[in-house]
C-alpha positions as MATLAB code, in Angstrom:
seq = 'XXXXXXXXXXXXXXXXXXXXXXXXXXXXXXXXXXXXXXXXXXXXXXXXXXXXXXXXXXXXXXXXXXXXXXXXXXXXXXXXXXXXXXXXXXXXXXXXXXXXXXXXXXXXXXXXXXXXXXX';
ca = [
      60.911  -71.965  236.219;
      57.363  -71.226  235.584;
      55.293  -70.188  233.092;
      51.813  -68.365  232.125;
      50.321  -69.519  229.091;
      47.761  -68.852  226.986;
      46.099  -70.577  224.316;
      46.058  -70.027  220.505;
      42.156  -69.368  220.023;
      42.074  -71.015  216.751;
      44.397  -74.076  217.690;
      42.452  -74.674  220.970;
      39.264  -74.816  219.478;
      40.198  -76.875  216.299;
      42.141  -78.914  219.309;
      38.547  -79.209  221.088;
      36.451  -80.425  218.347;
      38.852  -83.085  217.437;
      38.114  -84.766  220.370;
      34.390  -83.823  220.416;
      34.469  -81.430  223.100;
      31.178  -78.801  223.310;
      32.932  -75.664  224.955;
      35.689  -74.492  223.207;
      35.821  -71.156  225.158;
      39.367  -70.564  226.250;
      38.059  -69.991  229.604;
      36.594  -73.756  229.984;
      39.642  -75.169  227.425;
      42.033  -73.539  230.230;
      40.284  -75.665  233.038;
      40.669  -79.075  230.843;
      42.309  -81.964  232.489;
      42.959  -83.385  229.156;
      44.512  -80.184  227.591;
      46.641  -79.700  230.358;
      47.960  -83.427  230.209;
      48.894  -82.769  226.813;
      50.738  -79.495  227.694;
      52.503  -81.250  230.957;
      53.251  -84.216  228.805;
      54.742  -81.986  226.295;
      57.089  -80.424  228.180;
      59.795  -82.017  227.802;
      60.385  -82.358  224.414;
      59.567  -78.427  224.147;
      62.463  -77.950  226.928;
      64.779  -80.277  225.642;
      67.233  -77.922  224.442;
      67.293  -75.774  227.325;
      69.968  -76.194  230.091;
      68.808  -76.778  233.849;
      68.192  -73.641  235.059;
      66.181  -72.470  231.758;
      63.512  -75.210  232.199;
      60.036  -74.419  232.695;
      58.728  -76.994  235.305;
      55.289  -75.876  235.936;
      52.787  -74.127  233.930;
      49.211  -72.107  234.473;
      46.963  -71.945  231.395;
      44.943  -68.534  231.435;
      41.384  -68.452  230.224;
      42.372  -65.013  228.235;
      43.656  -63.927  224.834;
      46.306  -61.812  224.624;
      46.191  -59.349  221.993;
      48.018  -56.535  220.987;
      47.906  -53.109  222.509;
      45.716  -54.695  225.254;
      46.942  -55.066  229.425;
      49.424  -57.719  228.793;
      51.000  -56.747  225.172;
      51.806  -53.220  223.767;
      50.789  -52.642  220.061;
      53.782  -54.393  219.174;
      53.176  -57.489  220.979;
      55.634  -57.247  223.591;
      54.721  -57.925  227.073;
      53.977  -55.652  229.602;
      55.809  -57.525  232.692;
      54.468  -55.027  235.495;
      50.775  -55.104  234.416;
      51.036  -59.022  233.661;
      52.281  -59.505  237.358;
      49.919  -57.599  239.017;
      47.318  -58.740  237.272;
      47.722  -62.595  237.478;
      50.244  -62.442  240.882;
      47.835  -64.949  242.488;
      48.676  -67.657  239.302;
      52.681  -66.659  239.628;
      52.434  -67.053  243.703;
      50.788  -70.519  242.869;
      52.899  -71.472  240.520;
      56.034  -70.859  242.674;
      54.563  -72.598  245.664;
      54.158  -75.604  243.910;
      57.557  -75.300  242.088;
      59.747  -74.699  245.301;
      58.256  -76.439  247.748;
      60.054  -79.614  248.735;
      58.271  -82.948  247.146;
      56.634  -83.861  250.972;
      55.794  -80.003  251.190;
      53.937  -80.251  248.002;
      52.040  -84.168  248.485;
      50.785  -82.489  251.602;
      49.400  -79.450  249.887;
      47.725  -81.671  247.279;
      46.517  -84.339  249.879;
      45.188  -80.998  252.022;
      43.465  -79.731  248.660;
      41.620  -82.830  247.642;
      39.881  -83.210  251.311;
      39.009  -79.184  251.320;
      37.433  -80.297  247.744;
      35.626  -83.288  249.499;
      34.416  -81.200  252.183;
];
């Protein structure tokens, strides 16, 4: 399983200035190799209780706030599932490729990435 998430505004920036970090946007906090460690890292104590099948394996943080009665969440916070995978059905087919891909599959993908990067 996989999973969008997005960032408490207040949390990530208190998070940020903790460790003396100048942007606290959620847009540059969402590309942070160090906030996404700490996400990854806690996983598994957030996923403890959940069987298997229920565990979410690989995550995307968005650069957005979701708000109420906006494209993602109706007035009463609940999500809009259509709009939310339209909209970010690039980050979901990511997310699964990396998730389902057999281990080789996915050491080649990251070995391919890093020399596009270096090119």
């Amino acid at each position: 399983m996989s999973a969008l998430l997005v960032l408490d505004p207040e949390v990530a920036e208190a998070w940020a200035k903790q460790r003396g970090i100048q942007d606290t946007s959620l847009e540059a906090l969402s590309q942070n190799a160090a906030l996404i460690a700490e996400i990854e890292a806690g996983l598994p104590d957030a996923m403890r209780d959940f069987n298997r099948a229920e565990k979410v394996k690989a995550v995307k943080v968005l650069g957005t706030d979701w708000l109420p009665d906006s494209e993602e969440l109706t007035p009463t916070s609940k999500l809009k599932r259509r709009a939310i995978h339209t909209k970010y059905a690039a980050e979901i087919e990511t997310l699964y490729a990396q998730t389902l891909a057999p281990p080789a599959l996915r050491e080649e993908d990251a070995t391919d990435q890093a020399d596009e990067k270096a090119s």
